[in-house]
N, CA, C, O and CB atoms as a CASP TS submission, in Angstrom:
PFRMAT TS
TARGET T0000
AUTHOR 0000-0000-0000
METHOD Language model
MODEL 1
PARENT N/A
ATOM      1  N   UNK     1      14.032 -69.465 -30.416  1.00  0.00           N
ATOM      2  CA  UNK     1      12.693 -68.951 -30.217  1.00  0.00           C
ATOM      3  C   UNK     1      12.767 -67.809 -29.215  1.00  0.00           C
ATOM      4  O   UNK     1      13.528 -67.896 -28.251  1.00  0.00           O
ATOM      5  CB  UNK     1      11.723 -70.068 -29.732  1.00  0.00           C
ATOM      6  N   UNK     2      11.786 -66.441 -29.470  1.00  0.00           N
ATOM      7  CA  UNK     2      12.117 -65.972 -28.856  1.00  0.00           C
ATOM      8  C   UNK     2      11.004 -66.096 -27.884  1.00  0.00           C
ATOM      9  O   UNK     2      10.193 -67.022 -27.899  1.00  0.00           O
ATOM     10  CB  UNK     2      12.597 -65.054 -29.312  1.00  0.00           C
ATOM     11  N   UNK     3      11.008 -64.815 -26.779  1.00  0.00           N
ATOM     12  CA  UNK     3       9.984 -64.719 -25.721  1.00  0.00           C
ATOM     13  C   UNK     3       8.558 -64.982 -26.413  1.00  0.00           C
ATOM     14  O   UNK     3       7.766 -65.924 -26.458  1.00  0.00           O
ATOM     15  CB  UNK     3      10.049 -63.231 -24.983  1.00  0.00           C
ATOM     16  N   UNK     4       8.635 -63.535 -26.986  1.00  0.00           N
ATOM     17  CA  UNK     4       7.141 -63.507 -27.984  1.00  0.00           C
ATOM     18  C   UNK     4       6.750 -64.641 -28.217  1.00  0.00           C
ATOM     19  O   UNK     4       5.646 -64.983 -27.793  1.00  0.00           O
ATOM     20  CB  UNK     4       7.166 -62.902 -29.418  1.00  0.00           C
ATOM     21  N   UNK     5       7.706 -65.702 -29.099  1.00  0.00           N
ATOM     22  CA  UNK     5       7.275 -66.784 -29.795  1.00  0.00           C
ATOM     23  C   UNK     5       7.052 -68.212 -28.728  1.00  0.00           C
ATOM     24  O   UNK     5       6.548 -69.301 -28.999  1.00  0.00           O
ATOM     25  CB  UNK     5       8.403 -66.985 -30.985  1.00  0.00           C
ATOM     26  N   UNK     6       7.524 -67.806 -27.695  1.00  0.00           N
ATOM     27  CA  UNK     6       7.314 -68.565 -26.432  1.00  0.00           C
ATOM     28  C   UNK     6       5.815 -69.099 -26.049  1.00  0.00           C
ATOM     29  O   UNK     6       5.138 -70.125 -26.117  1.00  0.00           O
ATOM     30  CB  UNK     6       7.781 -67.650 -25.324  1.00  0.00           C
ATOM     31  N   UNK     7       5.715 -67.374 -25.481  1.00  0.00           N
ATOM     32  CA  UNK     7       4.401 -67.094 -24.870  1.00  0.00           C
ATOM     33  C   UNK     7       2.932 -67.566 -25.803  1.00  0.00           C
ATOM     34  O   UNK     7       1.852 -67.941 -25.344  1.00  0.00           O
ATOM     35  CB  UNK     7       4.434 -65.442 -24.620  1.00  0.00           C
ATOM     36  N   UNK     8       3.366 -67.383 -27.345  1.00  0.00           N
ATOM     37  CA  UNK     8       2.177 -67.819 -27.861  1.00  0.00           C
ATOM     38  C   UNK     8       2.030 -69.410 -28.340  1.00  0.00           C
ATOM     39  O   UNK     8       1.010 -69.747 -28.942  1.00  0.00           O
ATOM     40  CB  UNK     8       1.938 -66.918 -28.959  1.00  0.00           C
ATOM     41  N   UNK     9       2.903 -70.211 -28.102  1.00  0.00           N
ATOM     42  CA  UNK     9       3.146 -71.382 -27.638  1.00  0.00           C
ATOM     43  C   UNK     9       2.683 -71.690 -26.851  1.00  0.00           C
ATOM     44  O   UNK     9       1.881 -72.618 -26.962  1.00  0.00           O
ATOM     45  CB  UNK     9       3.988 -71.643 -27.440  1.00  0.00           C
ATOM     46  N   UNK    10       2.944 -71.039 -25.518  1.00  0.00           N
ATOM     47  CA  UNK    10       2.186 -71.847 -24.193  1.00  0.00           C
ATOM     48  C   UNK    10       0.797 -71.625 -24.000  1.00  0.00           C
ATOM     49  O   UNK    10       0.087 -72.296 -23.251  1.00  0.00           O
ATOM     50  CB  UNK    10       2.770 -71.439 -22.793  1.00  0.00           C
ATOM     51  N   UNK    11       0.237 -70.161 -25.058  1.00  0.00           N
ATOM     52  CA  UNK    11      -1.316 -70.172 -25.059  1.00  0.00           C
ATOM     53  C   UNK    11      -1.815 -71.122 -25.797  1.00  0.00           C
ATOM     54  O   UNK    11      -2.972 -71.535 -25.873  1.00  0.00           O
ATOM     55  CB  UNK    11      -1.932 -68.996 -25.516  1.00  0.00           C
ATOM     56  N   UNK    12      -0.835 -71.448 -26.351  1.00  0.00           N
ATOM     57  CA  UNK    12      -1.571 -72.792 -27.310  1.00  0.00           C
ATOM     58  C   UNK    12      -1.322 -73.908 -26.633  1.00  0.00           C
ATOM     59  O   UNK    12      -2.298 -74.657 -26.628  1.00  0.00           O
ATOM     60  CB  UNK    12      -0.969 -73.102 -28.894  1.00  0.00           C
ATOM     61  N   UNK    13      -0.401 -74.310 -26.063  1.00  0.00           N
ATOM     62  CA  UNK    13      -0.677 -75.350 -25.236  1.00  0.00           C
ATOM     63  C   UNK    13      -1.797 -75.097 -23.851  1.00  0.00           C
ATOM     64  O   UNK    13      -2.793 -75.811 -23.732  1.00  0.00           O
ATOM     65  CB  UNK    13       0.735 -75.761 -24.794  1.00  0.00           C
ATOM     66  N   UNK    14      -1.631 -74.534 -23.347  1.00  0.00           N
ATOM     67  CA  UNK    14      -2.656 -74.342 -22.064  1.00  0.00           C
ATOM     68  C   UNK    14      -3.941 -73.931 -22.949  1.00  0.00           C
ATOM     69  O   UNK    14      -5.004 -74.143 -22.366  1.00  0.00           O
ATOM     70  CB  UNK    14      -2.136 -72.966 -20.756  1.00  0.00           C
ATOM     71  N   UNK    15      -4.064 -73.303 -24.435  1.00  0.00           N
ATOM     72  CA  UNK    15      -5.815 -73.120 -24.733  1.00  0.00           C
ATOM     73  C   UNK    15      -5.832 -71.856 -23.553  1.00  0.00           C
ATOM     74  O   UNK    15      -6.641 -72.138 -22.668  1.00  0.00           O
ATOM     75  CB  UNK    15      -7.145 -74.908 -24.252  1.00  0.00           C
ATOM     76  N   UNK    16      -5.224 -70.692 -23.349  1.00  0.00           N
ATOM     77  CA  UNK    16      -5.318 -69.827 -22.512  1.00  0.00           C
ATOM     78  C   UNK    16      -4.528 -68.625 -23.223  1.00  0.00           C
ATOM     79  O   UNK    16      -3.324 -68.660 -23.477  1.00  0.00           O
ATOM     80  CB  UNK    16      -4.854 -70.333 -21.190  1.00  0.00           C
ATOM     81  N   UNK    17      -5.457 -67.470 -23.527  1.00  0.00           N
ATOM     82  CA  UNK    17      -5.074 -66.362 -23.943  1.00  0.00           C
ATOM     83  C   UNK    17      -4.218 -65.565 -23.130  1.00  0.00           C
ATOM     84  O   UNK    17      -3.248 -64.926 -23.537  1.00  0.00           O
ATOM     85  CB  UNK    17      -6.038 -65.775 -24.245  1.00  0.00           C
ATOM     86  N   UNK    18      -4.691 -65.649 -21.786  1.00  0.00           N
ATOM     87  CA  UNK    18      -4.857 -64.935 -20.820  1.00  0.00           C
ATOM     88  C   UNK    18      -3.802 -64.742 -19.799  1.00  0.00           C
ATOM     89  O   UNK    18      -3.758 -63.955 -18.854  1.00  0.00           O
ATOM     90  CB  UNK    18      -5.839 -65.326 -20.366  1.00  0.00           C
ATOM     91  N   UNK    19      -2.882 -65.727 -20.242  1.00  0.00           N
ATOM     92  CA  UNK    19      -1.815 -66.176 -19.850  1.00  0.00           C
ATOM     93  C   UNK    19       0.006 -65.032 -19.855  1.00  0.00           C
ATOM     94  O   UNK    19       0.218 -64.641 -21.004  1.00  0.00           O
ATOM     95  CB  UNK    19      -1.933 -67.468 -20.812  1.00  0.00           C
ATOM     96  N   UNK    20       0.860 -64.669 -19.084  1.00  0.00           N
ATOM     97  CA  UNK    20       1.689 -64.142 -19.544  1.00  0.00           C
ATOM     98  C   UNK    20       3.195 -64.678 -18.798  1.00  0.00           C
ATOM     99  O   UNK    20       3.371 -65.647 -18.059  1.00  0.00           O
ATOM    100  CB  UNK    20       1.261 -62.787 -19.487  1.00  0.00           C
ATOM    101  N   UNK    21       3.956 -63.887 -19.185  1.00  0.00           N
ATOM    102  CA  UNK    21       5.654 -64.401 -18.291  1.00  0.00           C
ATOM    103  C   UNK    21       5.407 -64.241 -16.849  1.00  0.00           C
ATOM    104  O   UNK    21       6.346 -64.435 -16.078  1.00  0.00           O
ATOM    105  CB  UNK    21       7.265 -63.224 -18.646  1.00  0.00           C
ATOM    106  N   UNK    22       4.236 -63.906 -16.393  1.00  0.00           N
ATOM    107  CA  UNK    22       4.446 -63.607 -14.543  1.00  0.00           C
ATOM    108  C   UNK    22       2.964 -64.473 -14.461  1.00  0.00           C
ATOM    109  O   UNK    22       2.389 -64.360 -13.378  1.00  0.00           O
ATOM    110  CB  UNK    22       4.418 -61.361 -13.687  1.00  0.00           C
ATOM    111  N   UNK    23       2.529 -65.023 -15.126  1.00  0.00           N
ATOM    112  CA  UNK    23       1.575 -65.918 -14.550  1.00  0.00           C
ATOM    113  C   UNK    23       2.008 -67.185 -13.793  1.00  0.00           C
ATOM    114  O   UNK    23       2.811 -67.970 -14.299  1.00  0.00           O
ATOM    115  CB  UNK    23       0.768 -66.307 -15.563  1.00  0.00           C
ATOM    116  N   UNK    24       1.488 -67.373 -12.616  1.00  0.00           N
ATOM    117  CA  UNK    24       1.771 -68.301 -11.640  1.00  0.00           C
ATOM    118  C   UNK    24       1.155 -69.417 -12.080  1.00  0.00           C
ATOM    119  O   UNK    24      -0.070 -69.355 -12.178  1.00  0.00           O
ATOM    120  CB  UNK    24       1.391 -67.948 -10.331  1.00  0.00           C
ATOM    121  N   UNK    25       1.570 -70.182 -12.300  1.00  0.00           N
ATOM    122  CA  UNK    25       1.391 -72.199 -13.270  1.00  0.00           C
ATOM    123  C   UNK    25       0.465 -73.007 -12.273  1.00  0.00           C
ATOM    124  O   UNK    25      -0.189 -74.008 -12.564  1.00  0.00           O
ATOM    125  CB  UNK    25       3.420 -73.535 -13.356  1.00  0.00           C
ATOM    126  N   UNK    26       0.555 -72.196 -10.677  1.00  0.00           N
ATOM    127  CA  UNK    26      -0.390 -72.803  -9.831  1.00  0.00           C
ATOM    128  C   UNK    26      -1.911 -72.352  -9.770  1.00  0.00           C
ATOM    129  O   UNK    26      -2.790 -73.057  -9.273  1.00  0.00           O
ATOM    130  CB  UNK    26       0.140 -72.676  -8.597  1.00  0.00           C
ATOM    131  N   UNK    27      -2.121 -71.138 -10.311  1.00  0.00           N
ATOM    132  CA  UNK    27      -3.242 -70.478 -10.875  1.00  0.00           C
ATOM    133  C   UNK    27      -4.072 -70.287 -12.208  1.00  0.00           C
ATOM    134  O   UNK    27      -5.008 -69.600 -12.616  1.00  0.00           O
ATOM    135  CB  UNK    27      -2.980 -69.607 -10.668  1.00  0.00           C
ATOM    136  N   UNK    28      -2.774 -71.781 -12.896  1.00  0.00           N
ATOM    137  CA  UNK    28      -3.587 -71.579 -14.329  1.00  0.00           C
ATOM    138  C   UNK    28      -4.037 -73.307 -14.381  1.00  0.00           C
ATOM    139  O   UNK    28      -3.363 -74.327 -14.239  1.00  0.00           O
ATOM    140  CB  UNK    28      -2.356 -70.881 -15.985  1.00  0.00           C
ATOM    141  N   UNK    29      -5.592 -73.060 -14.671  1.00  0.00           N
ATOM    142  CA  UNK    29      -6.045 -74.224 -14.038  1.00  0.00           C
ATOM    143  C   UNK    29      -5.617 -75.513 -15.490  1.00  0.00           C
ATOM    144  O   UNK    29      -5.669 -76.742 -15.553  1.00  0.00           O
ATOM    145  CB  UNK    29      -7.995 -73.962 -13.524  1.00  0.00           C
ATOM    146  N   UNK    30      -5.305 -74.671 -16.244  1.00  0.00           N
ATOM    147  CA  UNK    30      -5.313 -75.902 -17.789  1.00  0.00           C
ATOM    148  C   UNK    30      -3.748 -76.461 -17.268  1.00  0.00           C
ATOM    149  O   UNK    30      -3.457 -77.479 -17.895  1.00  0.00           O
ATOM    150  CB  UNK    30      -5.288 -74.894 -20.074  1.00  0.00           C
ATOM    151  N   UNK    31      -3.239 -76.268 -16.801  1.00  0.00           N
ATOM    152  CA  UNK    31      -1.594 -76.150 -16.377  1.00  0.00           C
ATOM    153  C   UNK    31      -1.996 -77.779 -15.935  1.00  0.00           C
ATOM    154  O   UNK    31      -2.556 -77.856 -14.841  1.00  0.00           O
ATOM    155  CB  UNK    31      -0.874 -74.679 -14.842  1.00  0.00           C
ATOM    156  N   UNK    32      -1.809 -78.876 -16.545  1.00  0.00           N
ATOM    157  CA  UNK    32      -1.706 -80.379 -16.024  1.00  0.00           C
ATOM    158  C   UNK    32      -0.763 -81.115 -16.634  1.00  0.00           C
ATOM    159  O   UNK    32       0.155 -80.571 -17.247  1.00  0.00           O
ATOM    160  CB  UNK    32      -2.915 -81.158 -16.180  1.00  0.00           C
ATOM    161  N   UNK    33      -0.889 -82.488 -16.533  1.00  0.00           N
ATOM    162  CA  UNK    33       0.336 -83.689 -16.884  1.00  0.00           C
ATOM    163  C   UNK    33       0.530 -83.471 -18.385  1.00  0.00           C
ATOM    164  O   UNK    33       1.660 -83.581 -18.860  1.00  0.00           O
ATOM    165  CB  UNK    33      -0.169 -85.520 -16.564  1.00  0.00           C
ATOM    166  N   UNK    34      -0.738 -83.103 -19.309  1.00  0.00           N
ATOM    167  CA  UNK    34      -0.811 -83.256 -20.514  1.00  0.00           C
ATOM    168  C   UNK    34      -0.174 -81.748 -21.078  1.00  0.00           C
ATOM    169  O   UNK    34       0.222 -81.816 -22.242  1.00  0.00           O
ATOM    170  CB  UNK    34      -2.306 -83.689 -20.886  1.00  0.00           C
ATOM    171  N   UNK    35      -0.090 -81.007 -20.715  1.00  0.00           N
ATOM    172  CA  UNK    35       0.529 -79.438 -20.753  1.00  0.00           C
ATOM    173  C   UNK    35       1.935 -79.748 -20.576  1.00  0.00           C
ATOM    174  O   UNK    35       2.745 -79.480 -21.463  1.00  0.00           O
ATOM    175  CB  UNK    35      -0.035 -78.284 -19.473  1.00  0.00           C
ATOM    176  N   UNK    36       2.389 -80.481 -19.119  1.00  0.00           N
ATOM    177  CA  UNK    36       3.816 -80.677 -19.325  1.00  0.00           C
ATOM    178  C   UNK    36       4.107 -81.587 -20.101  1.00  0.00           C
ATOM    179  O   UNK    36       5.192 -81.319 -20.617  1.00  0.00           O
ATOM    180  CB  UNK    36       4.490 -80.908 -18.298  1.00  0.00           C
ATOM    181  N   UNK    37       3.653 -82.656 -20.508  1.00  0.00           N
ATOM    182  CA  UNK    37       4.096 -82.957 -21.943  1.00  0.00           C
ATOM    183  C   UNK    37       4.151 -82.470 -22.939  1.00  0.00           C
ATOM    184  O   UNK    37       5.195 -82.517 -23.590  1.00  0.00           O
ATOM    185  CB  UNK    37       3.736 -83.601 -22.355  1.00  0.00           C
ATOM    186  N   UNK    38       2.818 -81.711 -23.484  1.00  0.00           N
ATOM    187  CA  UNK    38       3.437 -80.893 -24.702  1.00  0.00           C
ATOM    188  C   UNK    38       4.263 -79.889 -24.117  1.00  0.00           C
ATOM    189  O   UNK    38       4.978 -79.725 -25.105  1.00  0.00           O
ATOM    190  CB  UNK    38       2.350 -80.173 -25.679  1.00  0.00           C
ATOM    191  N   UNK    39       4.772 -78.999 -23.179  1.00  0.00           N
ATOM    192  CA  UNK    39       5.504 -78.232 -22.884  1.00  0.00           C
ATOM    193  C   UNK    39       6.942 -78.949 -22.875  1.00  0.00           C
ATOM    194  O   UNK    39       7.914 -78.193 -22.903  1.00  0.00           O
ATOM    195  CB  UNK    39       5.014 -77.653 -21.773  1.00  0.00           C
ATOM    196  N   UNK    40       7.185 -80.417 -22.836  1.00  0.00           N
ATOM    197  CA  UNK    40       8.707 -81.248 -23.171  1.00  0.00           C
ATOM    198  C   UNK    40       8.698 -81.408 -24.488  1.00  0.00           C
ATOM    199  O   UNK    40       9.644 -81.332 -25.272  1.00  0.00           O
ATOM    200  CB  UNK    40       8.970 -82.802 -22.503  1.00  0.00           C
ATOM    201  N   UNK    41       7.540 -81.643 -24.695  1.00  0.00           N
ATOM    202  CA  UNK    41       7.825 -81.858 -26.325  1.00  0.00           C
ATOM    203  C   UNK    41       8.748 -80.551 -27.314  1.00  0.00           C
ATOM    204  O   UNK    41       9.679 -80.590 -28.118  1.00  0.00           O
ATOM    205  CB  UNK    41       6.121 -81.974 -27.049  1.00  0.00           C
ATOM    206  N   UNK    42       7.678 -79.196 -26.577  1.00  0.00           N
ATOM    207  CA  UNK    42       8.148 -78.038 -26.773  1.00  0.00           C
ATOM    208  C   UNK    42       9.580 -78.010 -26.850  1.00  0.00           C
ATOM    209  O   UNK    42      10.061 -77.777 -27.958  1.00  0.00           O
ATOM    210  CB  UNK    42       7.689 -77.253 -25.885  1.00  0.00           C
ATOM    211  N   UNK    43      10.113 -78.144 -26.180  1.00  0.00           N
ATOM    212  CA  UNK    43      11.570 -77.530 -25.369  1.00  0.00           C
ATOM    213  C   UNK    43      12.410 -78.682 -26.321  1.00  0.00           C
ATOM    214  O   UNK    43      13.340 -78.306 -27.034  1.00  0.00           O
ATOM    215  CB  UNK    43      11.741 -77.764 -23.115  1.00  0.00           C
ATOM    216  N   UNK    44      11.958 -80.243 -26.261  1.00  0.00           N
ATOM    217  CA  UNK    44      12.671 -81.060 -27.339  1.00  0.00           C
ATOM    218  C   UNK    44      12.868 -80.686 -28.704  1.00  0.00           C
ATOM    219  O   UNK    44      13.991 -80.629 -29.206  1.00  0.00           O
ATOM    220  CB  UNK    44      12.084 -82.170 -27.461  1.00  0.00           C
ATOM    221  N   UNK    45      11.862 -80.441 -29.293  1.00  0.00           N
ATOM    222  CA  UNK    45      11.932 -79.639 -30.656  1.00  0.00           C
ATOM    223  C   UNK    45      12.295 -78.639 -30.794  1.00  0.00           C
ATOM    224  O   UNK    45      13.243 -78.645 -31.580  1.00  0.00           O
ATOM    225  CB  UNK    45      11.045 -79.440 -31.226  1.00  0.00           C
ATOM    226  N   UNK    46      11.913 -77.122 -30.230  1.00  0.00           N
ATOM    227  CA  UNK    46      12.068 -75.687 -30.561  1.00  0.00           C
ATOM    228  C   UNK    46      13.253 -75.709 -30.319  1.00  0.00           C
ATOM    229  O   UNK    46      14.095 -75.455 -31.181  1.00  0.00           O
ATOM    230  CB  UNK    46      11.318 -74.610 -29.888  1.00  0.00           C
ATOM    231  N   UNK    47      13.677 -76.166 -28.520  1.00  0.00           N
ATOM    232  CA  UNK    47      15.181 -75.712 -28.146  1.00  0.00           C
ATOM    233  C   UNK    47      16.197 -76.918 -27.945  1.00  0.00           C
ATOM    234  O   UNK    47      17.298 -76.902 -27.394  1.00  0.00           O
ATOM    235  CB  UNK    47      15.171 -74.846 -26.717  1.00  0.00           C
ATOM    236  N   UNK    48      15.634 -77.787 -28.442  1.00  0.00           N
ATOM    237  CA  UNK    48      16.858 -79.386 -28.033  1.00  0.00           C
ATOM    238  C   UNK    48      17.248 -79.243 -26.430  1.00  0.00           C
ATOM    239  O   UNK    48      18.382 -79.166 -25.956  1.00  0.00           O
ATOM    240  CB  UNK    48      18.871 -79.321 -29.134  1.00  0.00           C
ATOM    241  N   UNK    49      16.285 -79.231 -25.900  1.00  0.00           N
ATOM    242  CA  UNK    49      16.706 -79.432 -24.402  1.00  0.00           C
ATOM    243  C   UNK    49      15.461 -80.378 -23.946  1.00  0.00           C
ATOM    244  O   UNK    49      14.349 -80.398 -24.471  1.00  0.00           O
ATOM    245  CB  UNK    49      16.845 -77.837 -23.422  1.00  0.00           C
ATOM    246  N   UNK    50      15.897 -81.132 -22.879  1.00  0.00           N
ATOM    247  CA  UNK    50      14.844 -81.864 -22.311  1.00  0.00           C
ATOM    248  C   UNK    50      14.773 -81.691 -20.648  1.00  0.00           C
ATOM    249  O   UNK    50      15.227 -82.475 -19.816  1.00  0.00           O
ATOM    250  CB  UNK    50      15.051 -83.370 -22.751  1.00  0.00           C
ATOM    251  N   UNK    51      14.237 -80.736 -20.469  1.00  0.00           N
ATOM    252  CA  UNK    51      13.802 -80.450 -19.011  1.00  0.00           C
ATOM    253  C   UNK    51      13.727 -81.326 -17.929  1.00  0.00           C
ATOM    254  O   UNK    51      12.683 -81.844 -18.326  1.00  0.00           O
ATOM    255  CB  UNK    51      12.670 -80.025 -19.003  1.00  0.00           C
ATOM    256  N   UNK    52      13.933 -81.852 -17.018  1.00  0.00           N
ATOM    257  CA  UNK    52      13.879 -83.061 -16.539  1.00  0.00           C
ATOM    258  C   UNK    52      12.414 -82.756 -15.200  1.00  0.00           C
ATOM    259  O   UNK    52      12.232 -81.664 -14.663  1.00  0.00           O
ATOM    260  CB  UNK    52      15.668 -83.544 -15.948  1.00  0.00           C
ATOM    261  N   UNK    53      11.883 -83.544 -15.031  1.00  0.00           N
ATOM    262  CA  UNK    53      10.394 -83.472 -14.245  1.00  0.00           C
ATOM    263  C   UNK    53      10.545 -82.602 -13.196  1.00  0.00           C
ATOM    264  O   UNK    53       9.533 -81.994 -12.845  1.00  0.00           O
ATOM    265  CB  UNK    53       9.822 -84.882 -13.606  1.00  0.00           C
ATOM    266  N   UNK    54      11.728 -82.371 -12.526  1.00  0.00           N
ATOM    267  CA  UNK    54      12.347 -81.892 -11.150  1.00  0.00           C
ATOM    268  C   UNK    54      12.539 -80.606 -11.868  1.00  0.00           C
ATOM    269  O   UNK    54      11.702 -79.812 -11.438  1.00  0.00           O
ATOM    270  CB  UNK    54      13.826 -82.728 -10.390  1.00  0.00           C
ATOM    271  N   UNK    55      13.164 -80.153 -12.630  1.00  0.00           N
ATOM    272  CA  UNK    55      13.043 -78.953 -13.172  1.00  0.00           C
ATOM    273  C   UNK    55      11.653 -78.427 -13.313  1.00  0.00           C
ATOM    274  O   UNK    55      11.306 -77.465 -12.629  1.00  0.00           O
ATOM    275  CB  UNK    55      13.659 -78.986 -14.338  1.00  0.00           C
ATOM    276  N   UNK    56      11.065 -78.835 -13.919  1.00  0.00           N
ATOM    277  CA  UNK    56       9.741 -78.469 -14.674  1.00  0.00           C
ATOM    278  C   UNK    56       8.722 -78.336 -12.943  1.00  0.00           C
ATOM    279  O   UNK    56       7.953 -77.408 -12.693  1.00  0.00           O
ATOM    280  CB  UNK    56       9.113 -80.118 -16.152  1.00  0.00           C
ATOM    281  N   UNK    57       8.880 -78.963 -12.439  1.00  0.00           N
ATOM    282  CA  UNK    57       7.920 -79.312 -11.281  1.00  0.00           C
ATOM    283  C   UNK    57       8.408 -77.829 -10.407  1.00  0.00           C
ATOM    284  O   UNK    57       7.544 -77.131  -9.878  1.00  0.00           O
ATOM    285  CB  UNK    57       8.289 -81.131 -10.366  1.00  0.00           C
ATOM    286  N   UNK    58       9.743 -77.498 -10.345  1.00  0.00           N
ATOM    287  CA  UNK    58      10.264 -76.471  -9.462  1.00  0.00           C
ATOM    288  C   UNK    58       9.844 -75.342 -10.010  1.00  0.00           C
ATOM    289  O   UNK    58      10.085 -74.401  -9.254  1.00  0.00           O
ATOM    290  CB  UNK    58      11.695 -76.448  -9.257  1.00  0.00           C
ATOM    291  N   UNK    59       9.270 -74.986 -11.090  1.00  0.00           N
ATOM    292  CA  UNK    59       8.764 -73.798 -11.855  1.00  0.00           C
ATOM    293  C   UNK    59       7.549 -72.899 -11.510  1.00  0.00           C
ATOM    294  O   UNK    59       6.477 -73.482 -11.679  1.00  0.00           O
ATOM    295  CB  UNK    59       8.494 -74.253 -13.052  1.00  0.00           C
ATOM    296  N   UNK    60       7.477 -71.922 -11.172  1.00  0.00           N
ATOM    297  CA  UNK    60       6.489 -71.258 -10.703  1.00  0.00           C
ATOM    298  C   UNK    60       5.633 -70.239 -11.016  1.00  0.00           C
ATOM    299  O   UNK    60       4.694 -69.698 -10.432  1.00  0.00           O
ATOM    300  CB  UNK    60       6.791 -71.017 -10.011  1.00  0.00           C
ATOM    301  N   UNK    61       6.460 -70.029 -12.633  1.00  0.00           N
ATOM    302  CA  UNK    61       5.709 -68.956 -13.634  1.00  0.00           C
ATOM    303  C   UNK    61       6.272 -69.333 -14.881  1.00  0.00           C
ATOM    304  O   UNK    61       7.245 -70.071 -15.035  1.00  0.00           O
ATOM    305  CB  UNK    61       5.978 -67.268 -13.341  1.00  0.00           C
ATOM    306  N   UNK    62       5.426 -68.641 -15.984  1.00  0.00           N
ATOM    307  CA  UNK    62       5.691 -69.535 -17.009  1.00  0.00           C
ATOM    308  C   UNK    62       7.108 -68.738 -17.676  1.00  0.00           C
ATOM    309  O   UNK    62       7.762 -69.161 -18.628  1.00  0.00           O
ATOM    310  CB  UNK    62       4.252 -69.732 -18.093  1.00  0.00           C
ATOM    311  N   UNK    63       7.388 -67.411 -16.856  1.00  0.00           N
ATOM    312  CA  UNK    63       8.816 -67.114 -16.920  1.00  0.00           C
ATOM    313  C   UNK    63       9.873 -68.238 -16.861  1.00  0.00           C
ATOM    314  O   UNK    63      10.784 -68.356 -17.681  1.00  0.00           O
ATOM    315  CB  UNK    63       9.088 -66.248 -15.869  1.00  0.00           C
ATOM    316  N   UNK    64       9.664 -69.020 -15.845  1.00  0.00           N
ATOM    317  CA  UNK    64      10.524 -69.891 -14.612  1.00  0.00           C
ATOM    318  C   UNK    64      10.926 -70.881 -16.248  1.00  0.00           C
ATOM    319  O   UNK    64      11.919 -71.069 -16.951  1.00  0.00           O
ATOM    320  CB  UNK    64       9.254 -70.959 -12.737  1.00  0.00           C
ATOM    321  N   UNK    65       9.604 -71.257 -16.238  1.00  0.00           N
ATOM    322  CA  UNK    65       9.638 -72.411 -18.058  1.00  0.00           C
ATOM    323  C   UNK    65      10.249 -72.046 -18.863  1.00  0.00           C
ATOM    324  O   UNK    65      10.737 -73.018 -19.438  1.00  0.00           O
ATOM    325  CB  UNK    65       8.400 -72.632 -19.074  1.00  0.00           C
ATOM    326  N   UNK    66      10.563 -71.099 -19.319  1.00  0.00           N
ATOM    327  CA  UNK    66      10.816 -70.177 -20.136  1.00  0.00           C
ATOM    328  C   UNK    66      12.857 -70.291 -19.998  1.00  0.00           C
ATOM    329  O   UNK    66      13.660 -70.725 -20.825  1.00  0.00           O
ATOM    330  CB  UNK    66       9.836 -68.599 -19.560  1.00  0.00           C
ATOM    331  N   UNK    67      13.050 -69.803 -18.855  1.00  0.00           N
ATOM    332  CA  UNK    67      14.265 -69.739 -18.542  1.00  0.00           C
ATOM    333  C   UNK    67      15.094 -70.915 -18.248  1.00  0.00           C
ATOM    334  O   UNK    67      16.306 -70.762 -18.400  1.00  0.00           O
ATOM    335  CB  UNK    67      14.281 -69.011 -17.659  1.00  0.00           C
ATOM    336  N   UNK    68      14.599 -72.245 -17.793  1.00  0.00           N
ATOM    337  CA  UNK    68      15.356 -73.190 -18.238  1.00  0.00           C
ATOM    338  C   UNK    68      15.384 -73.709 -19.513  1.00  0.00           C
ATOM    339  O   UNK    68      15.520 -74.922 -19.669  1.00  0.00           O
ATOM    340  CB  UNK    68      15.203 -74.001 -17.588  1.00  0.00           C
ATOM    341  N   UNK    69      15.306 -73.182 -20.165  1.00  0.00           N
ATOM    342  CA  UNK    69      15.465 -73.141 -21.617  1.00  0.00           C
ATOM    343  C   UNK    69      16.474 -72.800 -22.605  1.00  0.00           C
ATOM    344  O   UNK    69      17.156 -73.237 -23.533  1.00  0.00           O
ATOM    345  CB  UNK    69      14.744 -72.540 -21.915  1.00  0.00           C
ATOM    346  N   UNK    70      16.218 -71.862 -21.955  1.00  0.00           N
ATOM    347  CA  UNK    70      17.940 -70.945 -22.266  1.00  0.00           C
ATOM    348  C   UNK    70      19.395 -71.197 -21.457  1.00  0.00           C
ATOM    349  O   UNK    70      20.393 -70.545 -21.764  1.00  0.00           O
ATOM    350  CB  UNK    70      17.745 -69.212 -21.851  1.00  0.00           C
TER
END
C-alpha cells in the first residue's frame, strides 16, 4: 500500500477528510481506542504487521503510523 492509499484509509477510519501525513494524532479528536483498532486491523491485513500498543501509543503523526509499517 502506498502513501496515497494510506492516507485515504485513515480518513476513513478517523471519518476525517481533513487529515494528512503531518497531522498530529493528539489534535485529531476522532483519533481513540476504536481508531487504533481499526488502524491494527489495518496494518494486520494491508501490511501483515501487527504494531504492538507501545508502538502505536509512541506515534505522533499519522506519518509516525505510517512508518512503522514499513
Amino acid at each position: 500500500m502506498n502513501e496515497k492509499d494510506f492516507i485515504e484509509k485513515m480518513k476513513a477510519i478517523l471519518d476525517n477528510e481533513n487529515i494528512s501525513f503531518d497531522s498530529l494524532l493528539s489534535e485529531i479528536e476522532e483519533w481513540d481506542s476504536l481508531s487504533v483498532i481499526s488502524y491494527s486491523a489495518l496494518a494486520n491485513t494491508a501490511f501483515n504487521k501487527k504494531p504492538s500498543p507501545e508502538e502505536i501509543k509512541a506515534c505522533k503523526t499519522i506519518r509516525d503510523l505510517y512508518s512503522i509499517l514499513q
